[in-house]
N, C-alpha and C positions, 0 to 999 in steps of 0.2 A: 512347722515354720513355713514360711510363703517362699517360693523361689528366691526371690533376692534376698533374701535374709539366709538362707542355706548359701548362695555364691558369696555371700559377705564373707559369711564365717568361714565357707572354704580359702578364701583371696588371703583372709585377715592370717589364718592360718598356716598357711603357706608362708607368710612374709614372716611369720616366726619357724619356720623351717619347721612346721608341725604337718605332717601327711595326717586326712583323714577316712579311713572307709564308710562303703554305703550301708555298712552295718553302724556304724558309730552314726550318723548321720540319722539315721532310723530311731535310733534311741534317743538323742536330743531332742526329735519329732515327737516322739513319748512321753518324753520329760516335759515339752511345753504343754502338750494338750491336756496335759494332769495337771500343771500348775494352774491350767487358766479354769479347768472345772475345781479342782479345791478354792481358786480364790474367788470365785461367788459366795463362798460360804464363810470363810476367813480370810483375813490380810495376811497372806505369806507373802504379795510382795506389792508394791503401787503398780496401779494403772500404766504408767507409763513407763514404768521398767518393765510391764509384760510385752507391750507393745515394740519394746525393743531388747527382748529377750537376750535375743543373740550376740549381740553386743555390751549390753548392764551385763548381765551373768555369766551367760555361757564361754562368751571370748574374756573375756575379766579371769574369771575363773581359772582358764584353762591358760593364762599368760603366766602363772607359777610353772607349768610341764618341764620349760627348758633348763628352768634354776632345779628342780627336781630331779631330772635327766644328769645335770652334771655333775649331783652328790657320787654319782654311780654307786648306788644302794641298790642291791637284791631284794624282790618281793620284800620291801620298807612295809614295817606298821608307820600308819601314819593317823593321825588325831587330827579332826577338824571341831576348834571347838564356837559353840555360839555359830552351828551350822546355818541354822535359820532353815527353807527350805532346800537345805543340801549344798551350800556355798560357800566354800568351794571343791568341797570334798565329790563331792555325787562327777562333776565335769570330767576332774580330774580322773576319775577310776573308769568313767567309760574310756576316756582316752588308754587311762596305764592300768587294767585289768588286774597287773601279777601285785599291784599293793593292795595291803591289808588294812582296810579303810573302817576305823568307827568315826561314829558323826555323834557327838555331844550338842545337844541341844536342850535348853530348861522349858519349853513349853508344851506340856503335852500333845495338845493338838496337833504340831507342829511334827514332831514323831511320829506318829497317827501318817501322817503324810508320808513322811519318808519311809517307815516301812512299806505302804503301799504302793511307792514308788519304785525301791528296791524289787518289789517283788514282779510289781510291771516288766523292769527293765529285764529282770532275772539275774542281777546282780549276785556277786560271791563274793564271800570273806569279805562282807560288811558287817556292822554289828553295829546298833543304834541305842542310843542309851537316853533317859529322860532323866537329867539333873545340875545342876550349878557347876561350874569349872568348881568353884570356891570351894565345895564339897566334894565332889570327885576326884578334886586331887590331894587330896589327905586319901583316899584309897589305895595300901597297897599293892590291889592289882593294875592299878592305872599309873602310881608316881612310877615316874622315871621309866618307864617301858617303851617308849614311842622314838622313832627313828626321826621323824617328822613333825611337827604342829603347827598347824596352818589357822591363821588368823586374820577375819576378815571382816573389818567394820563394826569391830570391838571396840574404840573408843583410843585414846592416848598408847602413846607406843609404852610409855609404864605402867599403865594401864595392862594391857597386851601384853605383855613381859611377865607379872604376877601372874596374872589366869592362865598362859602358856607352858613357860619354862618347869615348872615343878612336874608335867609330864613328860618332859623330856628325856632320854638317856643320858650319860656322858657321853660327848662328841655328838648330839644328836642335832638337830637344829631347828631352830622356828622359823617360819615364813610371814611375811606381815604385810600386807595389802597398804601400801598407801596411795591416796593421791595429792596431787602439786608438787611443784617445782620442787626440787632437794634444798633452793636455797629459804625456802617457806617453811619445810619440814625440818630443817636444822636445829633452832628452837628446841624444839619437840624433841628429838635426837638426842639433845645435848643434855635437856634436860632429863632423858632415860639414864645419862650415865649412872647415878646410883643405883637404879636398879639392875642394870647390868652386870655391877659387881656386885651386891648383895645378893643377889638372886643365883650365882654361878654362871653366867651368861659372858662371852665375849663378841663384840661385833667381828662379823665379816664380811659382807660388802651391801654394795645398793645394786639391784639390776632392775635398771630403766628401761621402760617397756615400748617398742618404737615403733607406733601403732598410729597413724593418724587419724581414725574412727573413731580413737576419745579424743573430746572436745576437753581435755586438761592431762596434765602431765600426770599419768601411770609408773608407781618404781615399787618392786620389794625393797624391802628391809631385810636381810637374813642377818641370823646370828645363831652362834654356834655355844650348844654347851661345855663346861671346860671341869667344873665342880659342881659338889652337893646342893640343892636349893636347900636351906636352913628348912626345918619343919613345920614352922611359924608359919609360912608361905605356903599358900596365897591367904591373906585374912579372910574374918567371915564373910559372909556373901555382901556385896554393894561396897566394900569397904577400898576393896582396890581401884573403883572408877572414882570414886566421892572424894579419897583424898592419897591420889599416886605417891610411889616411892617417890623422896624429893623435891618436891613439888610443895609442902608444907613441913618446912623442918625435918627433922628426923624421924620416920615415921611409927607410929604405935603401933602395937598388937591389939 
């Protein structure tokens, strides 16, 4: 990363009460010069989110720490699924090292990557898988195990809710990446509520991200597991974005 884009990130940082060392600092530096030689050869991310790495990804990313930080979870397993190249799980774990991070992602190339990522950075207690939420979470070494599941630019927050929650523990929680105003995202919200109960899911709050570097309103969604996700869930693959709980009637298996 260019000098101003390293004091961005340290500035932007700071203003969410996040310290970072010239060790973490070095590995971001790692991170981008790997993404910009993998993306000559595939699209892990556009043009113009590499060019403003630090801000699209890295600070995005790393705006979950503080909502993570206040679970007060010990070394948390935590699940990032529909990682892409490592978004937002890889940030996160250089910042909080002691969690135990797998990255679910369906593209292999894409894995291809984040291993050799991982192994760049020299990353621990990660573990990277090549396959569908849709299918991976009927596996019972992944249902319900995870402290944490983080979601980012998966589509519809019922959407999100189906491909998340079934890996969740009880009391465990999801994190969900939105942007725009809450009174925009409400809609959307509202209309999760069936999925929320069907799936075992309770809301817990919004934490609004108070950053003035994005050019639109940043806020998690978190929500907390409370009961079993039924085993039906998540449908077969594509079936949860094409036609969300609620959203069409009562929805089919």
């Amino acid at each position: 990363m260019a000098n101003d884009n390293v004091q961005n990130l340290i500035l932007n940082l700071e203003n969410l009460k996040i310290s970072i060392t010239a060790e973490q600092i070095f590995a971001f530096s790692q991170y981008s010069s790997l993404l910009r030689t993998w993306n000559t050869r595939m699209n892990l991310t556009s043009k113009r989110a590499l060019e403003n790495i630090h801000s699209v990804h890295f600070l995005d990313s790393l705006t979950a720490l503080p909502s993570l930080n206040a679970l007060g979870l010990e070394n948390p397993r935590i699940l990032d699924v529909g990682t892409g190249a490592g978004f937002p799980g890889v940030p996160l774990k250089i910042m909080a090292p002691e969690m135990q991070l797998t990255l679910l992602e369906a593209t292999r190339k894409k894995t291809d990557f984040l291993r050799e990522l991982t192994n760049k950075l020299e990353i621990q207690q990660v573990e990277i898988m090549n396959g569908r939420a849709e299918i991976a979470a009927h596996d019972l070494e992944m249902r319900a195990t995870f402290d944490v599941v983080l979601a980012r630019a998966l589509g519809s927050l019922s959407a999100v809710l189906e491909l998340s929650l079934p890996f969740c523990k009880i009391n465990g929680h999801i994190i969900a990446f939105k942007k725009g105003p809450i009174s925009d995202l409400q809609p959307e919200i509202d209309e999760a509520s069936e999925a929320i109960e069907v799936l075992g899911g309770e809301f817990f709050r919004v934490a609004h991200i108070p950053l003035d570097i994005f050019n639109d309103d940043r806020l998690l969604i978190i929500l907390k597991k409370v009961a079993e996700t039924p085993s039906k869930f998540p449908r077969r693959p594509g079936r949860p974005a094409r036609t969300p709980i609620g959203r069409v009637g009562r929805t089919r298996t």
